[in-house]
MARBA-3410 file (N, C-alpha, C, O; in Angstrom, 1 decimal):
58
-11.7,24.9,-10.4,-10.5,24.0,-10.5,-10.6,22.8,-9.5,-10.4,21.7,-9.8 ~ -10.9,23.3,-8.3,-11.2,22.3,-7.2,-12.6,21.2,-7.6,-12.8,20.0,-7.1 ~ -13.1,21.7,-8.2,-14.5,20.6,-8.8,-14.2,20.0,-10.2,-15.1,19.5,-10.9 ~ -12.9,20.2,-10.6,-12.4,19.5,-11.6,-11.4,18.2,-11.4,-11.3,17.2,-12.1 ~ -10.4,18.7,-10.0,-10.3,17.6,-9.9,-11.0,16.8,-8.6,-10.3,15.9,-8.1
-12.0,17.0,-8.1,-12.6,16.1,-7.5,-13.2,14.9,-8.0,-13.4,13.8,-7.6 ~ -13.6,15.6,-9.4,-14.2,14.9,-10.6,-13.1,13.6,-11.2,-13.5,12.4,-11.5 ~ -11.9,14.0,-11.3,-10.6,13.2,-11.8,-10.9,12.2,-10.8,-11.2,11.1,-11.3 ~ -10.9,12.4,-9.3,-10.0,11.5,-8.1,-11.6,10.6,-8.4,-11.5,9.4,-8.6 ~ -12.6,11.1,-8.4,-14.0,10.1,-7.8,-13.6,9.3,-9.2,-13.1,8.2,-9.2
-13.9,9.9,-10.5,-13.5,8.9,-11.8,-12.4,7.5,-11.6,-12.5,6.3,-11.8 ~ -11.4,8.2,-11.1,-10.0,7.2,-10.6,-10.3,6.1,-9.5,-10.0,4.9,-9.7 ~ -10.9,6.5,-8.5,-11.6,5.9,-7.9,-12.4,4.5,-8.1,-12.2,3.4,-7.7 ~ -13.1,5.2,-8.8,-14.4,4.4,-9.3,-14.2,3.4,-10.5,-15.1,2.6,-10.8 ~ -13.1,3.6,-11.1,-12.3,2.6,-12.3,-11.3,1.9,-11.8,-10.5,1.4,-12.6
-11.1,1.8,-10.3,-10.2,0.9,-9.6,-10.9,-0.7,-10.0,-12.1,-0.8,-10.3 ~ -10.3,-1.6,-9.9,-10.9,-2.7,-10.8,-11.4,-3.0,-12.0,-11.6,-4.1,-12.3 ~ -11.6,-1.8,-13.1,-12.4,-2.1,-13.8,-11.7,-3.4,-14.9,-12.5,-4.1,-15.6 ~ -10.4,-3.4,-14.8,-9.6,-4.3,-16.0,-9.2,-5.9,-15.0,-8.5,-6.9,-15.4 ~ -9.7,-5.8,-14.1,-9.6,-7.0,-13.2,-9.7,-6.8,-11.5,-9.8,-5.8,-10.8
-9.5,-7.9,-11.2,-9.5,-7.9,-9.5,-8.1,-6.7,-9.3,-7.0,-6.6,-9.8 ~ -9.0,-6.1,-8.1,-8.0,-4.9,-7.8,-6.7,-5.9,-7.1,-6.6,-7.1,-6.9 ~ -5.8,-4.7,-6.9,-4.5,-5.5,-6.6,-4.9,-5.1,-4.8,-5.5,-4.1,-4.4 ~ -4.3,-6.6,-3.8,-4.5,-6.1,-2.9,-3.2,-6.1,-2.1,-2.3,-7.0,-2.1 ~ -3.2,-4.8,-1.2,-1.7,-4.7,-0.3,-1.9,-5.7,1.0,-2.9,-6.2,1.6
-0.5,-5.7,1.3,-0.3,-6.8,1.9,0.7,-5.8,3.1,1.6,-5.0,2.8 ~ 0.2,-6.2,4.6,0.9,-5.4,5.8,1.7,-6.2,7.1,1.2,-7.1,7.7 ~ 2.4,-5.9,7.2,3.1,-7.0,8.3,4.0,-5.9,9.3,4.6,-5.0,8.8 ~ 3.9,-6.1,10.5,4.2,-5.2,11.4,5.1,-6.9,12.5,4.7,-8.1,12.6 ~ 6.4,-6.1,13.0,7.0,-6.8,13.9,7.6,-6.1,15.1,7.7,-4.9,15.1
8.1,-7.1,16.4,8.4,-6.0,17.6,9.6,-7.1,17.4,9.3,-8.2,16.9 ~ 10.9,-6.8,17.7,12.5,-7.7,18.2,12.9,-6.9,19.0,13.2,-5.7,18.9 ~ 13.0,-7.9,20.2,13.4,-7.5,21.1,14.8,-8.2,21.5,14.7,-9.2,22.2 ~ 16.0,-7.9,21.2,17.5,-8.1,21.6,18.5,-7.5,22.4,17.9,-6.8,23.2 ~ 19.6,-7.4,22.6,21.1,-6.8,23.3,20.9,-5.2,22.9,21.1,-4.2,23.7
20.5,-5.0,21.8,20.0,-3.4,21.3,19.1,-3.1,21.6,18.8,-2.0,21.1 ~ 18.3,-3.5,22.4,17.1,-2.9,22.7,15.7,-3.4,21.9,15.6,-4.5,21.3 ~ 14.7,-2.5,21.9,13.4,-2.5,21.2,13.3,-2.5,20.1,13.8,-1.4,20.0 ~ 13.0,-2.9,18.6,13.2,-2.3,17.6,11.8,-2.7,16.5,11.8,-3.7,15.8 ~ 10.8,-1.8,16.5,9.5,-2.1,15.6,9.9,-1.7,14.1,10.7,-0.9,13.6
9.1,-2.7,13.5,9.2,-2.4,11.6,7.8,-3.0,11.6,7.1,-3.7,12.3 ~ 7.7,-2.2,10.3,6.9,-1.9,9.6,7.1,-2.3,8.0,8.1,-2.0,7.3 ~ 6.0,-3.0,7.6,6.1,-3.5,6.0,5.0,-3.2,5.1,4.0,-4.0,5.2 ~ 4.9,-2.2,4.1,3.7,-1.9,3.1,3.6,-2.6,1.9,4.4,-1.8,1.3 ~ 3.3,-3.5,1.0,3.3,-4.0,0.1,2.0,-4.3,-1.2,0.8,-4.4,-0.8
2.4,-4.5,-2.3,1.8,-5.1,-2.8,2.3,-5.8,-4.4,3.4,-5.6,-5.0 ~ 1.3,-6.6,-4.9,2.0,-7.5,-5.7,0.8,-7.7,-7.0,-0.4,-8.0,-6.7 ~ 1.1,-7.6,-7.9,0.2,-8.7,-8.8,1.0,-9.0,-10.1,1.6,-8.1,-10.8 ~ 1.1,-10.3,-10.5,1.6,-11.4,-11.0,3.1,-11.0,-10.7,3.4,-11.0,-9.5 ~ 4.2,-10.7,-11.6,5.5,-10.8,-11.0,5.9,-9.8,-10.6,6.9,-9.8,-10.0
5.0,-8.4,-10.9,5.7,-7.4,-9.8,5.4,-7.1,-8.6,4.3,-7.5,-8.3 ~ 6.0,-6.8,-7.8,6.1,-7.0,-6.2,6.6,-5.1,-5.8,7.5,-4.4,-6.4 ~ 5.9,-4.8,-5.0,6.1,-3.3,-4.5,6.7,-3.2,-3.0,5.9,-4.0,-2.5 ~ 7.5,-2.9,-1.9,7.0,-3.2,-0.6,8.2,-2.0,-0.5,9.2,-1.8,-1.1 ~ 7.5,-1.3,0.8,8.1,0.1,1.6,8.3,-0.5,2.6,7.5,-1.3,3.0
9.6,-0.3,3.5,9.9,-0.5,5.0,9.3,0.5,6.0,9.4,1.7,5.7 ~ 9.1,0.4,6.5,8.7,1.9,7.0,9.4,1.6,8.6,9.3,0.5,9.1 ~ 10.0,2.7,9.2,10.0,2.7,10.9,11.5,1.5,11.0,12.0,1.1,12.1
END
Protein backbone atom coordinates (compact mmCIF):
# COMPACT_ATOMS: atom_id res chain seq x y z
CA UNK A 1 0.00 0.00 0.00
CA UNK A 2 2.86 2.21 0.95
CA UNK A 3 4.46 1.59 -2.69
CA UNK A 4 1.24 2.44 -4.20
CA UNK A 5 1.01 5.58 -3.04
CA UNK A 6 4.49 6.66 -3.40
CA UNK A 7 3.83 5.83 -6.91
CA UNK A 8 0.59 8.38 -6.93
CA UNK A 9 2.81 11.32 -5.08
CA UNK A 10 6.12 10.85 -7.61
CA UNK A 11 3.33 10.62 -10.73
CA UNK A 12 1.68 13.94 -9.20
CA UNK A 13 4.76 15.31 -8.84
CA UNK A 14 6.14 14.73 -12.00
CA UNK A 15 2.87 16.11 -13.95
CA UNK A 16 3.26 19.40 -12.04
CA UNK A 17 3.44 21.67 -15.23
CA UNK A 18 2.53 19.40 -17.66
CA UNK A 19 -0.68 21.65 -18.99
CA UNK A 20 1.53 24.86 -18.60
CA UNK A 21 3.93 26.94 -16.57
CA UNK A 22 3.54 25.82 -13.03
CA UNK A 23 1.75 28.26 -10.80
CA UNK A 24 4.27 30.11 -8.69
CA UNK A 25 3.67 31.09 -4.81
CA UNK A 26 4.32 34.20 -3.78
CA UNK A 27 5.73 35.08 0.18
CA UNK A 28 5.91 38.24 2.08
CA UNK A 29 6.91 38.32 5.69
CA UNK A 30 6.54 41.81 7.79
CA UNK A 31 7.86 43.04 11.47
CA UNK A 32 5.35 46.53 12.87
CA UNK A 33 6.48 47.75 15.38
CA UNK A 34 3.84 50.26 17.43
CA UNK A 35 2.07 51.44 20.99
CA UNK A 36 1.19 47.41 21.07
CA UNK A 37 4.24 46.25 20.83
CA UNK A 38 6.02 43.69 18.25
CA UNK A 39 3.73 42.17 15.80
CA UNK A 40 5.18 39.60 12.82
CA UNK A 41 2.86 38.31 9.76
CA UNK A 42 3.28 36.17 7.56
CA UNK A 43 1.77 35.88 3.91
CA UNK A 44 1.46 32.47 1.70
CA UNK A 45 0.04 32.88 -1.69
CA UNK A 46 -0.52 32.09 -4.98
CA UNK A 47 -2.25 33.16 -8.19
CA UNK A 48 -2.85 32.21 -11.84
CA UNK A 49 -4.97 34.25 -14.13
CA UNK A 50 -7.99 35.52 -11.89
CA UNK A 51 -7.75 33.19 -9.13
CA UNK A 52 -5.78 34.37 -6.30
CA UNK A 53 -5.09 31.98 -3.04
CA UNK A 54 -3.28 33.68 0.11
CA UNK A 55 -3.07 32.18 3.91
CA UNK A 56 -2.19 34.74 6.72
CA UNK A 57 -0.29 32.99 8.86
CA UNK A 58 1.17 34.25 12.60
Amino acid sequence: MIRFIALIAVAALASCGVDGAPIKPTVSAGINVGSGGVKTGVNLGASKGPLSVNWNLL
